[in-house]
C-alpha positions in Angstrom: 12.5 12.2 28.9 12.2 11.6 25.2 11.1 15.5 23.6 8.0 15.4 22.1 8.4 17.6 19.2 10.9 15.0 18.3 9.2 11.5 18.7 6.3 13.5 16.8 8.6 14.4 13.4 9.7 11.1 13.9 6.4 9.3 13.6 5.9 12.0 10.6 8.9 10.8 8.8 7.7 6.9 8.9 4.6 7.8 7.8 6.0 9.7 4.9 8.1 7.2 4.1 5.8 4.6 3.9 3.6 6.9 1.7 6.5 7.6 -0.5 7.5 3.6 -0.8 3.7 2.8 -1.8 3.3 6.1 -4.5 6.5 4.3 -5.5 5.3 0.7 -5.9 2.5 2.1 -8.6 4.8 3.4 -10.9 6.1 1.1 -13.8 9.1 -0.5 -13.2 10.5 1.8 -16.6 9.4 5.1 -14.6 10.7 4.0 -11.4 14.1 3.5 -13.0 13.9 7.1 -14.1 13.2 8.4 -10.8 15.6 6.4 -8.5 18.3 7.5 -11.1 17.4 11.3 -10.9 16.7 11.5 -7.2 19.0 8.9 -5.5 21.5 8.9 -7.9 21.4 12.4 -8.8 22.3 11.4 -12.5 21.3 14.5 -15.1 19.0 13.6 -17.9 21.7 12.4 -20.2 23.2 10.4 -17.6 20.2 8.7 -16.7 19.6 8.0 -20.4 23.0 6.7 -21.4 22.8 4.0 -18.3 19.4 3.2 -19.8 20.2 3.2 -23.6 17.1 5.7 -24.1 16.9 8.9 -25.5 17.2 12.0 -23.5 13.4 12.7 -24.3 11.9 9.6 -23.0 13.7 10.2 -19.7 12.6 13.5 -19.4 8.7 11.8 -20.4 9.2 9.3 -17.8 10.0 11.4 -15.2 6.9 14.3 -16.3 4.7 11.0 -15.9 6.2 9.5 -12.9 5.8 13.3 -11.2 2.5 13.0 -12.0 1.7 9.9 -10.5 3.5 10.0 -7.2 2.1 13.9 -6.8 -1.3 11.8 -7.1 -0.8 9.4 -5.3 0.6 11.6 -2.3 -2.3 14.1 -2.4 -4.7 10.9 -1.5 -6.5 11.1 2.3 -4.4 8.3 4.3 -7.0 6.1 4.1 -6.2 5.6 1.0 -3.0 5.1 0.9 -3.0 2.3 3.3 -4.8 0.0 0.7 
């Protein structure tokens, strides 16, 4: 028998997901870069700006904005984000 507390977290996790891939898809494709390269990639600042041929700055302002954003767009009732 399949434990309960389990299928629960997992049914979390997809809805979380899902969430995260929407907050995601509102974010310029330029700010989007920034974050997949910082959080999948784990690339520091300079890294991330070297493979982009930006300044250090503007990654660090893409990524402030981008935080922004997806915190906003996570905070939204569920409802909402199902649009």
């Amino acid at each position: 028998m399949p434990d309960e507390t389990a299928l629960a977290e997992r049914a979390d996790a997809r809805q979380t997901r899902a969430a995260l891939a929407a907050a995601l898809a509102t974010l310029s494709p330029d700010d989007r870069d920034v974050v997949l390269l910082v959080a999948l990639g784990d690339l520091a600042y300079e890294d991330v700006a070297e493979t982009l041929a930006i300044p250090p700055g503007t990654v660090a302002s893409r990524l402030n904005r981008a935080r922004r954003v997806l915190a906003a767009e996570l905070a939204r009732p569920e409802e909402d984000n199902d649009e």
